[in-house]
N, C-alpha and C positions, 0 to 999 in steps of 0.2 A: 482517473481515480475509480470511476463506477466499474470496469472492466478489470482494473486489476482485482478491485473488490472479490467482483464476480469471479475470476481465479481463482482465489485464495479461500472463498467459501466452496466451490467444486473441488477444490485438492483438498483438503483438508478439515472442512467441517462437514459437507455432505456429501459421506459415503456414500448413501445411497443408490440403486439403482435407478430408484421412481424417484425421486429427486433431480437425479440428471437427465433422466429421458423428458422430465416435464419441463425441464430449462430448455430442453434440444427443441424439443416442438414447440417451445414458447417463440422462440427466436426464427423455427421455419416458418409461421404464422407470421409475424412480423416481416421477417424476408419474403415472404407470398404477398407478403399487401403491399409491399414495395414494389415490388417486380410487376403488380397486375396494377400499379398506378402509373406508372411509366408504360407500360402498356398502354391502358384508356387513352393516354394522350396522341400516340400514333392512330394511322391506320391499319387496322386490324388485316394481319395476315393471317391470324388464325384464331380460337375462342380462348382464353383462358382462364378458364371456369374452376373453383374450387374442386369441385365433384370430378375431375379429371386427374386430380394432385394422384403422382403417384411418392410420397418420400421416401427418400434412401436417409436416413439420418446421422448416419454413421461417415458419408461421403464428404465431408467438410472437412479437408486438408489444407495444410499449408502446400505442401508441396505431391506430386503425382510423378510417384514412381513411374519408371518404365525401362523395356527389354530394346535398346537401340535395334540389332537386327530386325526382330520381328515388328517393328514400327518405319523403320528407314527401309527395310526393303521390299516390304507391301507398299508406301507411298510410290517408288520408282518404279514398282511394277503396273501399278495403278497409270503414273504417266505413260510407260511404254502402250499399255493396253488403249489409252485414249488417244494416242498419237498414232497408233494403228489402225485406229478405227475398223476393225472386223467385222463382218457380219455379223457374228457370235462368237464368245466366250467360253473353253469349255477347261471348266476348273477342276483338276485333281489331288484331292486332300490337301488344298492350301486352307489359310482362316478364312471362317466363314465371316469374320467380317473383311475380309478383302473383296471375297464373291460379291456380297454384300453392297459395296461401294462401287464396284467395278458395273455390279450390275442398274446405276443410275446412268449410264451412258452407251452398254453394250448390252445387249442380252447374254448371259451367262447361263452354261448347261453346267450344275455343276455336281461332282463326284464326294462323297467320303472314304 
């Protein structure tokens, strides 16, 4: 009930832009103290400190598009390169986040 609510006052009763962005960051606030409370609980593999927060706020989707080629064929390439084990990588004008990833296992020399 509280969420549909909460629907149907952002479609429809507030337009606004500063009305929605302050619900957006009301809710990343809320999701940050959740996320850094289930944190606390483990052992810390790394800090999770407010003053770190970088938000994308706009990035809360249902569902994340994507380009099957350029996602399935950097994965495959990625296992060939680890299954090869090289000395070094030397990358020309592929995505740099393939160099990127490629480069947690091999040293990559890479090209644009």
């Amino acid at each position: 009930m509280r969420d549909r609510l909460k629907r149907w006052l952002l479609s429809y009763t507030l337009k606004s832009d500063r009305v929605r962005h302050w619900l957006v960051w009301r809710r990343f606030r809320r999701e940050f103290a959740q996320f850094k409370a289930l944190s606390d609980k483990r052992p810390a593999r790394f800090a999770l400190r407010w003053e770190d927060r970088y938000p994308c706020l706009g990035d809360k989707t249902e569902v994340t598009g994507f380009d099957r080629h350029y996602v399935y064929h950097t994965a495959w390439a990625a296992r060939i390169v680890a299954q090869l084990r090289p000395a070094y990588h030397v990358d020309i004008a592929s995505s740099l986040y393939f160099s990127a990833l490629v480069s947690a296992f091999v040293p990559v020399i890479f090209f644009d």
